[in-house]
N, CA, C, O and CB atoms as a CASP TS submission, in Angstrom:
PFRMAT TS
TARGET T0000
AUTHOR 0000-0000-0000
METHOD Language model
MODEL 1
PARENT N/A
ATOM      1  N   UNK     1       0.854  -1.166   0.000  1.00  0.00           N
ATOM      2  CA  UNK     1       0.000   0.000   0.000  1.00  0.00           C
ATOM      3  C   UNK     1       0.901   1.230   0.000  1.00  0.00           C
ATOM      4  O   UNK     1       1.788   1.401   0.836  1.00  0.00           O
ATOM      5  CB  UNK     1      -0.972  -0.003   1.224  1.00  0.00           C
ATOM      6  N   UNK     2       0.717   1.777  -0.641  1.00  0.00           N
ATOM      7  CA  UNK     2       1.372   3.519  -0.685  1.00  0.00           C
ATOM      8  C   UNK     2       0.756   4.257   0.326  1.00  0.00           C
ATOM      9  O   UNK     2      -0.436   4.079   0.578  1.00  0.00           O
ATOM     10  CB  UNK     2       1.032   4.478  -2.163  1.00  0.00           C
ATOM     11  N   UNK     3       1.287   4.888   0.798  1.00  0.00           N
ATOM     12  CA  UNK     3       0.891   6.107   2.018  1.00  0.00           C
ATOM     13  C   UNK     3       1.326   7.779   0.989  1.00  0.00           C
ATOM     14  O   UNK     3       2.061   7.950   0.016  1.00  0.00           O
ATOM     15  CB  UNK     3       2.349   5.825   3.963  1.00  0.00           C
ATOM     16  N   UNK     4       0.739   8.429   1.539  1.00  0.00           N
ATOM     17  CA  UNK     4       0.285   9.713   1.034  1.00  0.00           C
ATOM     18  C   UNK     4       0.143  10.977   2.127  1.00  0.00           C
ATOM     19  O   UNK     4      -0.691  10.939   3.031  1.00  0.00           O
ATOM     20  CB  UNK     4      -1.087   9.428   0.384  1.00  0.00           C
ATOM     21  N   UNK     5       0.979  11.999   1.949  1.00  0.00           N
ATOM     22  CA  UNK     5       0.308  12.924   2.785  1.00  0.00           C
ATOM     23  C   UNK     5      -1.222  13.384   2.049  1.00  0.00           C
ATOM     24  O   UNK     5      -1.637  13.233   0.899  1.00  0.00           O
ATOM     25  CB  UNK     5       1.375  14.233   3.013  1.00  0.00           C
ATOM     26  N   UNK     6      -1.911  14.089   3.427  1.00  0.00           N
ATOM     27  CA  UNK     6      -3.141  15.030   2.493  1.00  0.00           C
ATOM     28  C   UNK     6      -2.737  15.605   1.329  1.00  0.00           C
ATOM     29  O   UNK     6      -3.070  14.908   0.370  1.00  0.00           O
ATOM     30  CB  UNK     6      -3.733  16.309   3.224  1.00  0.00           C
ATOM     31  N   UNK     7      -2.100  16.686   0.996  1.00  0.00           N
ATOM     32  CA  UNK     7      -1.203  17.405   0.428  1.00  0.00           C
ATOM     33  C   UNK     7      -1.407  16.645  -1.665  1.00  0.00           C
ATOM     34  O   UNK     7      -1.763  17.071  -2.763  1.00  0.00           O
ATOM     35  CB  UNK     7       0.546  17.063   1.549  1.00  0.00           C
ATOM     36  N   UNK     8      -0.882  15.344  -1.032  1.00  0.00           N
ATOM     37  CA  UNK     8      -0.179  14.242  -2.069  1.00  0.00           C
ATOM     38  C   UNK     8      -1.989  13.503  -2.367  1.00  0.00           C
ATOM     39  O   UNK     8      -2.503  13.448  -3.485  1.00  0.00           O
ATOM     40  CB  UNK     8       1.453  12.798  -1.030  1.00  0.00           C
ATOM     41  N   UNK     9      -2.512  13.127  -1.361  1.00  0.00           N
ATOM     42  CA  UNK     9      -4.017  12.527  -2.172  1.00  0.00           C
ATOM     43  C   UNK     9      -4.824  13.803  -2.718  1.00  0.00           C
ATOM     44  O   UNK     9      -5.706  13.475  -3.512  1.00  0.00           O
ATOM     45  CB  UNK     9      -5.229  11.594  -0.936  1.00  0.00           C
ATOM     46  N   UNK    10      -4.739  15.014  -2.507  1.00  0.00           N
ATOM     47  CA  UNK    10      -5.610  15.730  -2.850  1.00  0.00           C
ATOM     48  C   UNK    10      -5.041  15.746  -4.512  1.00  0.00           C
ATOM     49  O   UNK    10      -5.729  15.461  -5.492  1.00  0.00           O
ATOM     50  CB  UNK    10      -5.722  17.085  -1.900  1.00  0.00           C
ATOM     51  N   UNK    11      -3.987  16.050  -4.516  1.00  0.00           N
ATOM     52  CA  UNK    11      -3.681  16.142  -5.868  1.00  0.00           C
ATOM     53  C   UNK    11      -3.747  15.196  -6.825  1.00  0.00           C
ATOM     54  O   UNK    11      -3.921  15.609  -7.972  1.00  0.00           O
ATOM     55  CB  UNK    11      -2.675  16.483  -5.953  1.00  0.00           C
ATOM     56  N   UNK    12      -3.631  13.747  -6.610  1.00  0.00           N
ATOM     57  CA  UNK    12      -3.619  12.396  -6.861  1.00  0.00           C
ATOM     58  C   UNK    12      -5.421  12.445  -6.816  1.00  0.00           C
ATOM     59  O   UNK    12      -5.772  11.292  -7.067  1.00  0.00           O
ATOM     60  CB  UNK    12      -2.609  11.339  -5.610  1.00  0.00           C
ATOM     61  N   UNK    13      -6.154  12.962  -6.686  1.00  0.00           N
ATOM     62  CA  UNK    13      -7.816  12.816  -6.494  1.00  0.00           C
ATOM     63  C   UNK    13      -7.952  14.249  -7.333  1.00  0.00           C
ATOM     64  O   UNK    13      -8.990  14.448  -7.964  1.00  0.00           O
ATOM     65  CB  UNK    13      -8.599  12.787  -4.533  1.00  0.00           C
ATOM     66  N   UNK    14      -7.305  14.853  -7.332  1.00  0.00           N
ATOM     67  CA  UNK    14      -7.271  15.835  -8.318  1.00  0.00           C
ATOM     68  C   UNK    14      -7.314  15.397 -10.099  1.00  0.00           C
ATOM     69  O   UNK    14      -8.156  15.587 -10.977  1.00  0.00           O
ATOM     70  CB  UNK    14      -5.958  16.569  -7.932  1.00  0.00           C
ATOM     71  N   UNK    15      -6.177  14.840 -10.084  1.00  0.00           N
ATOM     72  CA  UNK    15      -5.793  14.340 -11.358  1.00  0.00           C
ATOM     73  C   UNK    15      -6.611  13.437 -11.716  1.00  0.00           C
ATOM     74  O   UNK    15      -7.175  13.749 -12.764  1.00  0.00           O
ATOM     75  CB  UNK    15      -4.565  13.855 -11.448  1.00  0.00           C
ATOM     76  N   UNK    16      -6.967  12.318 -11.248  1.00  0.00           N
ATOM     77  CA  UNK    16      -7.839  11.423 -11.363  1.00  0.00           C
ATOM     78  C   UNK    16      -9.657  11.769 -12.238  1.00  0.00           C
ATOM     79  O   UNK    16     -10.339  11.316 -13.157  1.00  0.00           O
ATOM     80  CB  UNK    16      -7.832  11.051  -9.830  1.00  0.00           C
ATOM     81  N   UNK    17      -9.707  12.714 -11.313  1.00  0.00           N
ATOM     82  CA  UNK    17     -10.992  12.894 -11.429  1.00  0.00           C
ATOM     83  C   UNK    17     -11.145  13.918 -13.039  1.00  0.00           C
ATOM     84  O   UNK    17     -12.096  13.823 -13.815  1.00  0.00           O
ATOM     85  CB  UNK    17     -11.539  13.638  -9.874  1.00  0.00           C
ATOM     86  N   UNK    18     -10.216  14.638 -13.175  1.00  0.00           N
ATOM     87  CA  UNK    18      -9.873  15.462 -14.206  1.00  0.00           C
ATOM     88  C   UNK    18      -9.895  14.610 -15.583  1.00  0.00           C
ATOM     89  O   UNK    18     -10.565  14.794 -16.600  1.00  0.00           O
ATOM     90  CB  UNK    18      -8.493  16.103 -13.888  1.00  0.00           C
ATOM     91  N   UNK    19      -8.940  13.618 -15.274  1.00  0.00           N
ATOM     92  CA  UNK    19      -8.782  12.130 -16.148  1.00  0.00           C
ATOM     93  C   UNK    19      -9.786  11.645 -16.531  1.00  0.00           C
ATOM     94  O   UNK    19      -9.965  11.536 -17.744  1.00  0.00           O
ATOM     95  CB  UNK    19      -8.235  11.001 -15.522  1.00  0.00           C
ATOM     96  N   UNK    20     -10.874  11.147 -15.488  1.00  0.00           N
ATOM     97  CA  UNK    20     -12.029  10.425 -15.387  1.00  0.00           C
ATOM     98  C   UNK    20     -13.078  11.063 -16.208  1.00  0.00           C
ATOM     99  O   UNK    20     -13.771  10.453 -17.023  1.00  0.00           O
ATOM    100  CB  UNK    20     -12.426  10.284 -14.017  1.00  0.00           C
ATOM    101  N   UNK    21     -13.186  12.834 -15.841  1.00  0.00           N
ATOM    102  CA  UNK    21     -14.476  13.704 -16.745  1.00  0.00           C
ATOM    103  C   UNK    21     -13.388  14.211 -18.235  1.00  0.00           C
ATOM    104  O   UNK    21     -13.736  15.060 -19.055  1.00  0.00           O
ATOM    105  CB  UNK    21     -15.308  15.618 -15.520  1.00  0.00           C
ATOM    106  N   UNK    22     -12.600  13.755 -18.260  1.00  0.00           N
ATOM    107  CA  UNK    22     -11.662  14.460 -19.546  1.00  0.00           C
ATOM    108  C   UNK    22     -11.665  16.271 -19.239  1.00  0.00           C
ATOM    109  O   UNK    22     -12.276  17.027 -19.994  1.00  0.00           O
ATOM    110  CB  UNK    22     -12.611  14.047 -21.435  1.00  0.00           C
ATOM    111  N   UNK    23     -11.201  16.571 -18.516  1.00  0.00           N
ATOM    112  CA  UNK    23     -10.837  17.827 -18.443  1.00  0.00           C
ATOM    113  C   UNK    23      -9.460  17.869 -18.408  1.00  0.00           C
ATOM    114  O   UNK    23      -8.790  16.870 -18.145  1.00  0.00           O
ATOM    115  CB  UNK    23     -11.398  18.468 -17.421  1.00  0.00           C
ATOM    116  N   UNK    24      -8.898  19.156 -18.701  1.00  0.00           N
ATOM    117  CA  UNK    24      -7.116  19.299 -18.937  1.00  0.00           C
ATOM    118  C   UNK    24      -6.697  19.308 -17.163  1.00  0.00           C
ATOM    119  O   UNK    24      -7.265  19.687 -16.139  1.00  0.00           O
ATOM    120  CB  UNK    24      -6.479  21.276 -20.004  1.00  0.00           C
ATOM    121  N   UNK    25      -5.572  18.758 -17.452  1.00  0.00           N
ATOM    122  CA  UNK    25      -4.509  18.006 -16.450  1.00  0.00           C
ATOM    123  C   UNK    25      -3.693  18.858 -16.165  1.00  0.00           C
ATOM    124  O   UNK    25      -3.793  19.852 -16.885  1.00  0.00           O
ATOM    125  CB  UNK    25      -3.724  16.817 -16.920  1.00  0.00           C
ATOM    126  N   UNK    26      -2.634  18.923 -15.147  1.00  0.00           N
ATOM    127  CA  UNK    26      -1.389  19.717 -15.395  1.00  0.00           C
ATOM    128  C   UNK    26      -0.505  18.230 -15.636  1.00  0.00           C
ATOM    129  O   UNK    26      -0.504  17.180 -14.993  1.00  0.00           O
ATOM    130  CB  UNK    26      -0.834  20.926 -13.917  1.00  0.00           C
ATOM    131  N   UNK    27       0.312  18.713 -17.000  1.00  0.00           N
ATOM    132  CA  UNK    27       1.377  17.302 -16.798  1.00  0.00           C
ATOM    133  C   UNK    27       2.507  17.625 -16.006  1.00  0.00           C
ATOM    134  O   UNK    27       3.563  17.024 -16.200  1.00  0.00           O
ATOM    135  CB  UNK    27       2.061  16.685 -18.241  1.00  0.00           C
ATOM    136  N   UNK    28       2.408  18.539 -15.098  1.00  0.00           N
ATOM    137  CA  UNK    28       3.941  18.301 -13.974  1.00  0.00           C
ATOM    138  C   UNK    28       3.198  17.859 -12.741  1.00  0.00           C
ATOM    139  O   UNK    28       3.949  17.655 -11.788  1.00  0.00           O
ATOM    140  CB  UNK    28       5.096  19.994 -13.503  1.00  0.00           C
ATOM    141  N   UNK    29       2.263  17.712 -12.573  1.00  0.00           N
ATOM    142  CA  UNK    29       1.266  17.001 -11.483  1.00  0.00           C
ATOM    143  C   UNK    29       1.573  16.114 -11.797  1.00  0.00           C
ATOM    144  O   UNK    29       2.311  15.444 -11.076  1.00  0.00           O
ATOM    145  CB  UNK    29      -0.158  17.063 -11.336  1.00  0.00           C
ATOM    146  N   UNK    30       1.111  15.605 -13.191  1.00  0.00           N
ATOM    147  CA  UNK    30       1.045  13.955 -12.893  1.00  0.00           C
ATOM    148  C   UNK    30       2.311  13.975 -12.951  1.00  0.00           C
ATOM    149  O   UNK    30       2.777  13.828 -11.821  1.00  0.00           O
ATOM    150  CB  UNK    30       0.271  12.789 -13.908  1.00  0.00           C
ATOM    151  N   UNK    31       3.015  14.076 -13.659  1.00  0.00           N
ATOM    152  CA  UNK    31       5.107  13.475 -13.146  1.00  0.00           C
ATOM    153  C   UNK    31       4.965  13.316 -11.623  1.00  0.00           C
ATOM    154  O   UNK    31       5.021  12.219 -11.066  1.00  0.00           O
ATOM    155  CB  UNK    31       6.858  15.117 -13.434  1.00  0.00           C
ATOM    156  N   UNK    32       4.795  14.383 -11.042  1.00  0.00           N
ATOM    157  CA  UNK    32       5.028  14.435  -9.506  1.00  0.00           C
ATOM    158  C   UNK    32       4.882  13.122  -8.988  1.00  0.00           C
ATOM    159  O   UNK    32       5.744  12.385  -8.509  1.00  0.00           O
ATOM    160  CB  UNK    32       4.048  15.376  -8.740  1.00  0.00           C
ATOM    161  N   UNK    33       3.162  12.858  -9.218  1.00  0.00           N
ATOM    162  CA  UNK    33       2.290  12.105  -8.990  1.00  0.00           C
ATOM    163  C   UNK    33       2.438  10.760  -9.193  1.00  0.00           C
ATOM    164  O   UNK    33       1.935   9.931  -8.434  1.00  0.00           O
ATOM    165  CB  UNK    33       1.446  12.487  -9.500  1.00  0.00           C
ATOM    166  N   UNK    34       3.305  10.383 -10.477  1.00  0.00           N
ATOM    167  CA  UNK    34       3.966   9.159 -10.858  1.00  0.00           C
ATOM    168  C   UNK    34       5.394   8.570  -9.753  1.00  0.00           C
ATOM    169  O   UNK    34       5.651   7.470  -9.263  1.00  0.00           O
ATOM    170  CB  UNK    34       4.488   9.525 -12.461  1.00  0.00           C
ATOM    171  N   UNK    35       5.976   9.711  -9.709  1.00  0.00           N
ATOM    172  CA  UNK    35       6.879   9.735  -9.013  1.00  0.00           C
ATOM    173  C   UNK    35       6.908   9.300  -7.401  1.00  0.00           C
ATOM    174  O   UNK    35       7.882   8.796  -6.841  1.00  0.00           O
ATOM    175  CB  UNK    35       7.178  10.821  -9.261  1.00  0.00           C
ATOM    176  N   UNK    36       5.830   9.556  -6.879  1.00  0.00           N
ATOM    177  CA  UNK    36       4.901   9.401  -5.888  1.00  0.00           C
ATOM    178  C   UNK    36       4.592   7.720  -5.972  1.00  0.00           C
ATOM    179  O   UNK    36       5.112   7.159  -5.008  1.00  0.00           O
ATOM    180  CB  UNK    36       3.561  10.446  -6.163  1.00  0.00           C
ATOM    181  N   UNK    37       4.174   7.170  -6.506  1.00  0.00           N
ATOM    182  CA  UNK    37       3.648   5.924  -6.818  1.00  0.00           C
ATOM    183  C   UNK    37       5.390   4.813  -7.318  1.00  0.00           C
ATOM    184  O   UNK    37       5.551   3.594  -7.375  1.00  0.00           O
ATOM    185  CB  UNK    37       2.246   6.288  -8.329  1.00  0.00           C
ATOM    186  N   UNK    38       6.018   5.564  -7.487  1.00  0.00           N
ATOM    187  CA  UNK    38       7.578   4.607  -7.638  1.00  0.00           C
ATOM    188  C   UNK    38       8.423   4.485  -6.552  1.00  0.00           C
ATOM    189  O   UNK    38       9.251   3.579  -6.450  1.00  0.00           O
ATOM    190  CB  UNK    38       8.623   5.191  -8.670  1.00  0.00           C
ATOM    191  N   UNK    39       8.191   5.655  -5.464  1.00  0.00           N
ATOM    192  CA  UNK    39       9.100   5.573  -4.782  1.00  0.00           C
ATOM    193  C   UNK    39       8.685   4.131  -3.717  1.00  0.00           C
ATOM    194  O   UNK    39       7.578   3.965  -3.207  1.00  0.00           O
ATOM    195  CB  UNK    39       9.318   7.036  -4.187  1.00  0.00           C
ATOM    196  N   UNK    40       9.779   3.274  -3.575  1.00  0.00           N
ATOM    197  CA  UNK    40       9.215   1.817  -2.888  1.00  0.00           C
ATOM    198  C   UNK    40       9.392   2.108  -1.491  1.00  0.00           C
ATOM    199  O   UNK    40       8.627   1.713  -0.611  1.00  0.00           O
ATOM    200  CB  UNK    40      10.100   0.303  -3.308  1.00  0.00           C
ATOM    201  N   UNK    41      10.560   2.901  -1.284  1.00  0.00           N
ATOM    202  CA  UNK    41      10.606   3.417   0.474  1.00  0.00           C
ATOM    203  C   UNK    41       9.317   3.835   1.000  1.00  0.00           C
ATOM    204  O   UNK    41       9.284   3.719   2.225  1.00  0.00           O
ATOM    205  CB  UNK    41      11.599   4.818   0.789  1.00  0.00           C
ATOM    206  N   UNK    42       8.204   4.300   0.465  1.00  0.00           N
ATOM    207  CA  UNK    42       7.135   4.457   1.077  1.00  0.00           C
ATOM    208  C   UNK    42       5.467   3.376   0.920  1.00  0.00           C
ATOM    209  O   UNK    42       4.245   3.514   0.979  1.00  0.00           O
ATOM    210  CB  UNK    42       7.059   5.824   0.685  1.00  0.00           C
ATOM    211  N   UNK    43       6.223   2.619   0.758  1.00  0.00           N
ATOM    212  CA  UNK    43       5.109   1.445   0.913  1.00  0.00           C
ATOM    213  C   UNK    43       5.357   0.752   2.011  1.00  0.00           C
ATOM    214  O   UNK    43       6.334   1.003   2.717  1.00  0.00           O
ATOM    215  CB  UNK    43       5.031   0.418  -0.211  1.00  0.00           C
ATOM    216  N   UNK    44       4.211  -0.519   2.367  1.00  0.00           N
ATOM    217  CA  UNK    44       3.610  -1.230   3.272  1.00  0.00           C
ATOM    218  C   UNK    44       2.831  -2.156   2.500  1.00  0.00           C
ATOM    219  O   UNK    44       2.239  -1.977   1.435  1.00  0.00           O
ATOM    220  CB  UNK    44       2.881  -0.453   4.201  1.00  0.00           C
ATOM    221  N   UNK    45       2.932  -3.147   3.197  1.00  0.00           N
ATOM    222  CA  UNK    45       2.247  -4.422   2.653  1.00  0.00           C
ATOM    223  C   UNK    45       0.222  -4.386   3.534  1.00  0.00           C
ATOM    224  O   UNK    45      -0.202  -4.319   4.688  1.00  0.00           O
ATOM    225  CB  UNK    45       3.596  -6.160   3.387  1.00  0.00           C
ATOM    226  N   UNK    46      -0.403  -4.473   2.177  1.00  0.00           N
ATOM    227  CA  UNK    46      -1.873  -4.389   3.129  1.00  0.00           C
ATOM    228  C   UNK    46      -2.312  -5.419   2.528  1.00  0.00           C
ATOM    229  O   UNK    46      -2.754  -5.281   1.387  1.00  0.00           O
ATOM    230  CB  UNK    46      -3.012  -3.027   3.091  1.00  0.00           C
ATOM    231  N   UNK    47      -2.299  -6.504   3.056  1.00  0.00           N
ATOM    232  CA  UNK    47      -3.639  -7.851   2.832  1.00  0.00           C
ATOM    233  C   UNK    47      -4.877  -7.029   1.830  1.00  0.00           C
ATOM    234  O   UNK    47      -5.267  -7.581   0.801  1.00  0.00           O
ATOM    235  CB  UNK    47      -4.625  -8.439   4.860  1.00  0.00           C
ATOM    236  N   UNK    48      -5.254  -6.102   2.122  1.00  0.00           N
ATOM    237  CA  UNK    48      -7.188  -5.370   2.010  1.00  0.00           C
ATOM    238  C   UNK    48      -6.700  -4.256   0.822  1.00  0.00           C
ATOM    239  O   UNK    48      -7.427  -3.345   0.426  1.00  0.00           O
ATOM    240  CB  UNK    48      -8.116  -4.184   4.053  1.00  0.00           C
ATOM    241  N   UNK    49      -5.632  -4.457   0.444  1.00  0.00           N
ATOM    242  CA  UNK    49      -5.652  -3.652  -1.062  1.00  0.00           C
ATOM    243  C   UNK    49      -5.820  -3.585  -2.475  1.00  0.00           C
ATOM    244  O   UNK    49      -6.063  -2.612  -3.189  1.00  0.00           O
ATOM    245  CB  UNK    49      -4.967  -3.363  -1.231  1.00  0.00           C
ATOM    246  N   UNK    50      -5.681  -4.570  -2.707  1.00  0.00           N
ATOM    247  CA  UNK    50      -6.664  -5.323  -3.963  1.00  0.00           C
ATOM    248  C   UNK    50      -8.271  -5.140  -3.854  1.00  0.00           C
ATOM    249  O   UNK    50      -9.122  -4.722  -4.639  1.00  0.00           O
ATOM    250  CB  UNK    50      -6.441  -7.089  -3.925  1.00  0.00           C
ATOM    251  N   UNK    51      -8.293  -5.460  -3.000  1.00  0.00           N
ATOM    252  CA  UNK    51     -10.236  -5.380  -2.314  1.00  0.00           C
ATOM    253  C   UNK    51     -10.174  -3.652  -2.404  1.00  0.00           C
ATOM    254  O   UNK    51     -10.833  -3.201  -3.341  1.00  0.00           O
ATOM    255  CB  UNK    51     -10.678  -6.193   0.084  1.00  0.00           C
ATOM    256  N   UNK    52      -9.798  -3.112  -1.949  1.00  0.00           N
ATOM    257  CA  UNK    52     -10.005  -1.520  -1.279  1.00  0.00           C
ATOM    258  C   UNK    52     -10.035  -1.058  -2.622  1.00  0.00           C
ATOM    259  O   UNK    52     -10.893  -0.298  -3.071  1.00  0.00           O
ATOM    260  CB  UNK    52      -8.680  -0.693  -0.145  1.00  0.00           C
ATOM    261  N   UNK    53      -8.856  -1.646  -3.400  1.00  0.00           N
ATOM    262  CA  UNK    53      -8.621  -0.756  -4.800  1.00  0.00           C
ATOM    263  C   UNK    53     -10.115  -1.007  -5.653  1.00  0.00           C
ATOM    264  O   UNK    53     -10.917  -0.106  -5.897  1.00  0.00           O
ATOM    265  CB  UNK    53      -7.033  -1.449  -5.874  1.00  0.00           C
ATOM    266  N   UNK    54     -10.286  -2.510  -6.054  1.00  0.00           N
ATOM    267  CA  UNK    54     -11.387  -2.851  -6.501  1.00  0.00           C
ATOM    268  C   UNK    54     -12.803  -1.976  -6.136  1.00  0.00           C
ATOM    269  O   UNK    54     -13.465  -1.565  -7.090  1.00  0.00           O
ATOM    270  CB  UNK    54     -11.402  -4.121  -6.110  1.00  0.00           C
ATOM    271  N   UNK    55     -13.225  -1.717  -4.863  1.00  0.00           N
ATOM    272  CA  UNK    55     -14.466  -0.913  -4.706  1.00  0.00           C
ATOM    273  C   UNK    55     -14.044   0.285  -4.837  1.00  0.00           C
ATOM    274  O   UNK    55     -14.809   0.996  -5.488  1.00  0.00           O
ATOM    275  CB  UNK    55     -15.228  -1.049  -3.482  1.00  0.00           C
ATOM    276  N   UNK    56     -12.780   0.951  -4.328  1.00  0.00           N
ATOM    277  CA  UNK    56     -13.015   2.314  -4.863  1.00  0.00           C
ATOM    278  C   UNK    56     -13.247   2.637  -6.388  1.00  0.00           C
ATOM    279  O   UNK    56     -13.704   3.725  -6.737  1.00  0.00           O
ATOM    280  CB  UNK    56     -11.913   3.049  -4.482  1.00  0.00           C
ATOM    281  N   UNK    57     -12.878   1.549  -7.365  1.00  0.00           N
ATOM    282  CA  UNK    57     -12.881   1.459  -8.395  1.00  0.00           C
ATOM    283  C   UNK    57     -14.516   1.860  -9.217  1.00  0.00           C
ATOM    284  O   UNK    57     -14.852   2.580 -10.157  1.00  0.00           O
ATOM    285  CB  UNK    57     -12.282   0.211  -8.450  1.00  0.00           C
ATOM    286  N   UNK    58     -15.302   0.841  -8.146  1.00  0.00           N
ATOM    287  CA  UNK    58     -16.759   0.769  -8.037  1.00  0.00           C
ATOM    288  C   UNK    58     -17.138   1.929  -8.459  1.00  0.00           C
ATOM    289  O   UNK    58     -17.392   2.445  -9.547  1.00  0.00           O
ATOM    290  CB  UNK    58     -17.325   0.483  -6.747  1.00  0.00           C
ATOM    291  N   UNK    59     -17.120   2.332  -7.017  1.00  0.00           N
ATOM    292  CA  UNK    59     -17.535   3.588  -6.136  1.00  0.00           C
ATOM    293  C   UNK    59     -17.483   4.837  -7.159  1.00  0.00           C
ATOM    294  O   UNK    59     -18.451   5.597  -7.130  1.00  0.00           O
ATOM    295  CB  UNK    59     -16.409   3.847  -4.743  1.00  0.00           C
ATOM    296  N   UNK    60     -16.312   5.142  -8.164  1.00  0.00           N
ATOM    297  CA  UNK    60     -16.112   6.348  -8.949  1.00  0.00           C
ATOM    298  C   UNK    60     -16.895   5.899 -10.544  1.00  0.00           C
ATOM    299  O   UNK    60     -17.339   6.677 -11.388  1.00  0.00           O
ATOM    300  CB  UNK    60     -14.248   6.732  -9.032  1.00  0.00           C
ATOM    301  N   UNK    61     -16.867   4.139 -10.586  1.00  0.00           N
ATOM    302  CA  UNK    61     -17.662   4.206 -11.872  1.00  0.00           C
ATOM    303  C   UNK    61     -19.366   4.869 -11.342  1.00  0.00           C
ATOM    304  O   UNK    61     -20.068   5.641 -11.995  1.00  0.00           O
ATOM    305  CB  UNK    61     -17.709   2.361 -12.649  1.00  0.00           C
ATOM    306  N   UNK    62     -19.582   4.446 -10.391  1.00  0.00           N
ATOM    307  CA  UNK    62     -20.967   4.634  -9.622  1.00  0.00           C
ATOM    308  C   UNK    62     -21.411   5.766  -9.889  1.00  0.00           C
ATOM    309  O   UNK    62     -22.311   6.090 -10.663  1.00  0.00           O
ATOM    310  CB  UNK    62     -20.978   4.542  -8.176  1.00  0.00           C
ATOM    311  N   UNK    63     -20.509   6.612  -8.974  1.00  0.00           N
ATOM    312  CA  UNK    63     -20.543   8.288  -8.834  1.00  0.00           C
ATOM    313  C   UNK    63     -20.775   8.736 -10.461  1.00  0.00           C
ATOM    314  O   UNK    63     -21.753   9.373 -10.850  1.00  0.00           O
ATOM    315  CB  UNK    63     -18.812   9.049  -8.091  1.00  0.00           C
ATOM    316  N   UNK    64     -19.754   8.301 -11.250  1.00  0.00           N
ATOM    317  CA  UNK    64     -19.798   9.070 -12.972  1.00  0.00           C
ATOM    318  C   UNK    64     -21.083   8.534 -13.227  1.00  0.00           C
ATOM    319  O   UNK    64     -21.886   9.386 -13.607  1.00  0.00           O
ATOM    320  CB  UNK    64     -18.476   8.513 -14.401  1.00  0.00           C
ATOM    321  N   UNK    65     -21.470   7.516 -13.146  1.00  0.00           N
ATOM    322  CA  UNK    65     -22.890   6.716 -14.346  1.00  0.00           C
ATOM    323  C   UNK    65     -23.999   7.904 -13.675  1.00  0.00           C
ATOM    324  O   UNK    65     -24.642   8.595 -14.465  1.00  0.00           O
ATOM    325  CB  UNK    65     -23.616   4.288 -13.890  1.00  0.00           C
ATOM    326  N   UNK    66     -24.192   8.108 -12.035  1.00  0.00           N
ATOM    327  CA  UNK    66     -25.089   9.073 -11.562  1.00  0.00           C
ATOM    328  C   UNK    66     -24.504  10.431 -12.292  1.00  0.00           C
ATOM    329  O   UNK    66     -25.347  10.068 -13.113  1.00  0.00           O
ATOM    330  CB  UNK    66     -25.131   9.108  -9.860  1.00  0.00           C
ATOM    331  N   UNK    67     -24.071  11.298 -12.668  1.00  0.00           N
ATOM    332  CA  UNK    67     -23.923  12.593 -13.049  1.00  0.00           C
ATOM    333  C   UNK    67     -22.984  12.691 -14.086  1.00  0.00           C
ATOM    334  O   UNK    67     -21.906  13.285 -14.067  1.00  0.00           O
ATOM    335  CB  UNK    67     -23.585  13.395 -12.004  1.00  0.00           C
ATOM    336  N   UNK    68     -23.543  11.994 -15.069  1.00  0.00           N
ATOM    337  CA  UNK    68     -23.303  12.057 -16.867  1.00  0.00           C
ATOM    338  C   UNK    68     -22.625  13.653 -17.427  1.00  0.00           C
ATOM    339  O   UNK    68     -22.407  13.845 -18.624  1.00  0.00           O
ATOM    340  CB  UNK    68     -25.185  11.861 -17.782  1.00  0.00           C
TER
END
């Protein structure tokens, strides 16, 4: 599991969601943001992350199908 400051998910939920409705991105966010997701010194092993990933997965197709 990756850990995140606030700081680091807001922007990472930033991008995402930008991605998700196709609106413009900043591409030095996402570098950041990639960069963020490589570094291995900040992981942890979580049993419940596959699962966690999977419904949040849900959860944002959910949210988009409600507000087209």
């Amino acid at each position: 599991m990756l850990i995140l400051n606030d700081a680091q998910a807001l922007i990472v939920q930033d991008l995402l969601t930008k991605m998700l409705v196709n609106e413009p991105y900043s591409v030095t966010q996402l570098e950041e943001a990639i960069a963020w997701f490589q570094q291995e010194s900040d992981r942890m092993s979580c049993p419940f992350e596959q699962v966690w990933s999977k419904n949040l997965a849900q959860e944002i197709v959910q949210e988009l199908r409600r507000h087209p």
